[in-house]
N, C-alpha and C positions, 0 to 999 in steps of 0.2 A: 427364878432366883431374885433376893431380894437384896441389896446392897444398902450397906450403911454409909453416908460419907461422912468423915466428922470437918467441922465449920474451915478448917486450913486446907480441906480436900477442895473446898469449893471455889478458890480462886482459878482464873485459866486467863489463856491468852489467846487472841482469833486469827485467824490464817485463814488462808483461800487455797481455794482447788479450781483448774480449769481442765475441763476436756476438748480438744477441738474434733469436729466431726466433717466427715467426708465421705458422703453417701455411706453405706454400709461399713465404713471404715471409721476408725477411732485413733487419734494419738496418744500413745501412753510415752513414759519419759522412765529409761533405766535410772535409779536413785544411785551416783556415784560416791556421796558424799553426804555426812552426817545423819541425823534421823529419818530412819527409812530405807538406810541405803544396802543396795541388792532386791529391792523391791521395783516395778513397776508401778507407775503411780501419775495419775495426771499432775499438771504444771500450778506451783503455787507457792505458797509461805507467809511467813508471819505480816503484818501489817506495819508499817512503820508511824513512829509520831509523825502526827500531822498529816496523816495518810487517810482518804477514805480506804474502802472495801473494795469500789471498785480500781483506784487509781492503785491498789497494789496486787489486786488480781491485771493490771496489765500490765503495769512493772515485772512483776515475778516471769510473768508468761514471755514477755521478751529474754529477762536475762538469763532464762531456763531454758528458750527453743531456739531465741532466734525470731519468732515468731513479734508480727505488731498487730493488735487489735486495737480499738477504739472502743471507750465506754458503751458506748450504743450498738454496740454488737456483740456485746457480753450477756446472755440469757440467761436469768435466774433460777438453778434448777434447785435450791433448797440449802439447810443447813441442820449440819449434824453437832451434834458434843461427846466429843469421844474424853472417856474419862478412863483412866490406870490408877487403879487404886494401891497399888504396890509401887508408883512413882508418879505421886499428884503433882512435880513439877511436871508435869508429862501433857496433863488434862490443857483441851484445848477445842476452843468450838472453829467449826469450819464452814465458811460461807462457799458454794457450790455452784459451779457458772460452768456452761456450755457454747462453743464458737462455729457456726456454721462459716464465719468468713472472714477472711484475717490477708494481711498485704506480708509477704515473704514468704519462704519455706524452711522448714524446719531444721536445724544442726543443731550438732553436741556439742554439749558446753561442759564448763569445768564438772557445773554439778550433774547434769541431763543427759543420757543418750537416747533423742527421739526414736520409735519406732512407731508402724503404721499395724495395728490390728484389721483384719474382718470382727467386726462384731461376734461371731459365734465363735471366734478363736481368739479373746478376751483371755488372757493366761491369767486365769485368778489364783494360780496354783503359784504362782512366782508376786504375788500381791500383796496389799493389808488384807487381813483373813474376812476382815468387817462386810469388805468392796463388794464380793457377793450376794448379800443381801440387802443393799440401796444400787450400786450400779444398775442393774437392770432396767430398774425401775424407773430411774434420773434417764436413760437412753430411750426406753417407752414415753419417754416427754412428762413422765409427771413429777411435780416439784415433792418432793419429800422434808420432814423436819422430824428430828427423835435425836436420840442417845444411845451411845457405844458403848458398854464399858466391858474393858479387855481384864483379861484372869491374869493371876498373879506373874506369870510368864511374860507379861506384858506384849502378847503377839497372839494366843489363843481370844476368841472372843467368848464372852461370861454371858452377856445379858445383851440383846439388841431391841430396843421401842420406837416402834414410829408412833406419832400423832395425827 
């Protein structure tokens, strides 16, 4: 499928995603609150002014888990652009980061309720529908970059591209 965007479609804003890993295990965060919420979803959100990428993927990942990492232990696993064309306020690129080591453990917070996966027991079925077709891949350690974009329903996925 081929999508059109027209030129107001094309604005967006950037957010982060974090996953922490723990040998075969993964933390994913129940979304309690606003976009996404009822979703499992790693730890993340929009960037603030005067914020790099990574200083608000460890901001986000604190005031979401609990959790503290440090810049230099945040690993680069890629970035998506997920676009809704039935709600282009909605379009939004995501920088993607992975934590093999971090100082605390996890709690739930107003927005997060952490929980601890096995990897093959990943509930994609309770997720963004997108997740299974880059998660995998981001967890086999290779970095990914492409575009989402979700059908009119804004939760079914239309079209997925990697590069």
């Amino acid at each position: 499928m081929t999508s059109t965007l027209k030129k107001e479609d094309e604005k967006m804003y950037t957010t982060t995603l974090c996953f922490l890993l723990k040998k075969d295990k993964i933390l994913l965060g129940m979304k309690k609150t606003g976009f996404g919420q009822g979703k499992y979803n790693g730890f993340g959100g929009k960037i603030k002014e005067g914020e790099t990428v990574l200083q608000a993927t460890v901001r986000e990942l604190e005031e979401e888990s609990g959790i503290q990492v440090e810049e230099r232990q945040l690993e680069y696993a890629g970035k998506l652009d997920f676009i809704f064309p039935a709600s282009p306020q909605l379009r939004h690129d995501v920088h993607i980061f992975l934590v093999h080591t971090w100082q605390g453990e996890p709690v739930e917070t107003e927005e997060m309720k952490p929980q601890w996966f096995s990897q093959p027991d990943i509930p994609y079925d309770e997720m963004w529908q997108d997740d299974i077709y880059w998660l995998p891949t981001v967890l086999a350690g290779k970095t990914i970059e492409g575009t989402v974009i979700f059908a009119e329903n804004n939760e079914d996925v239309a079209e997925v591209n990697f590069l």
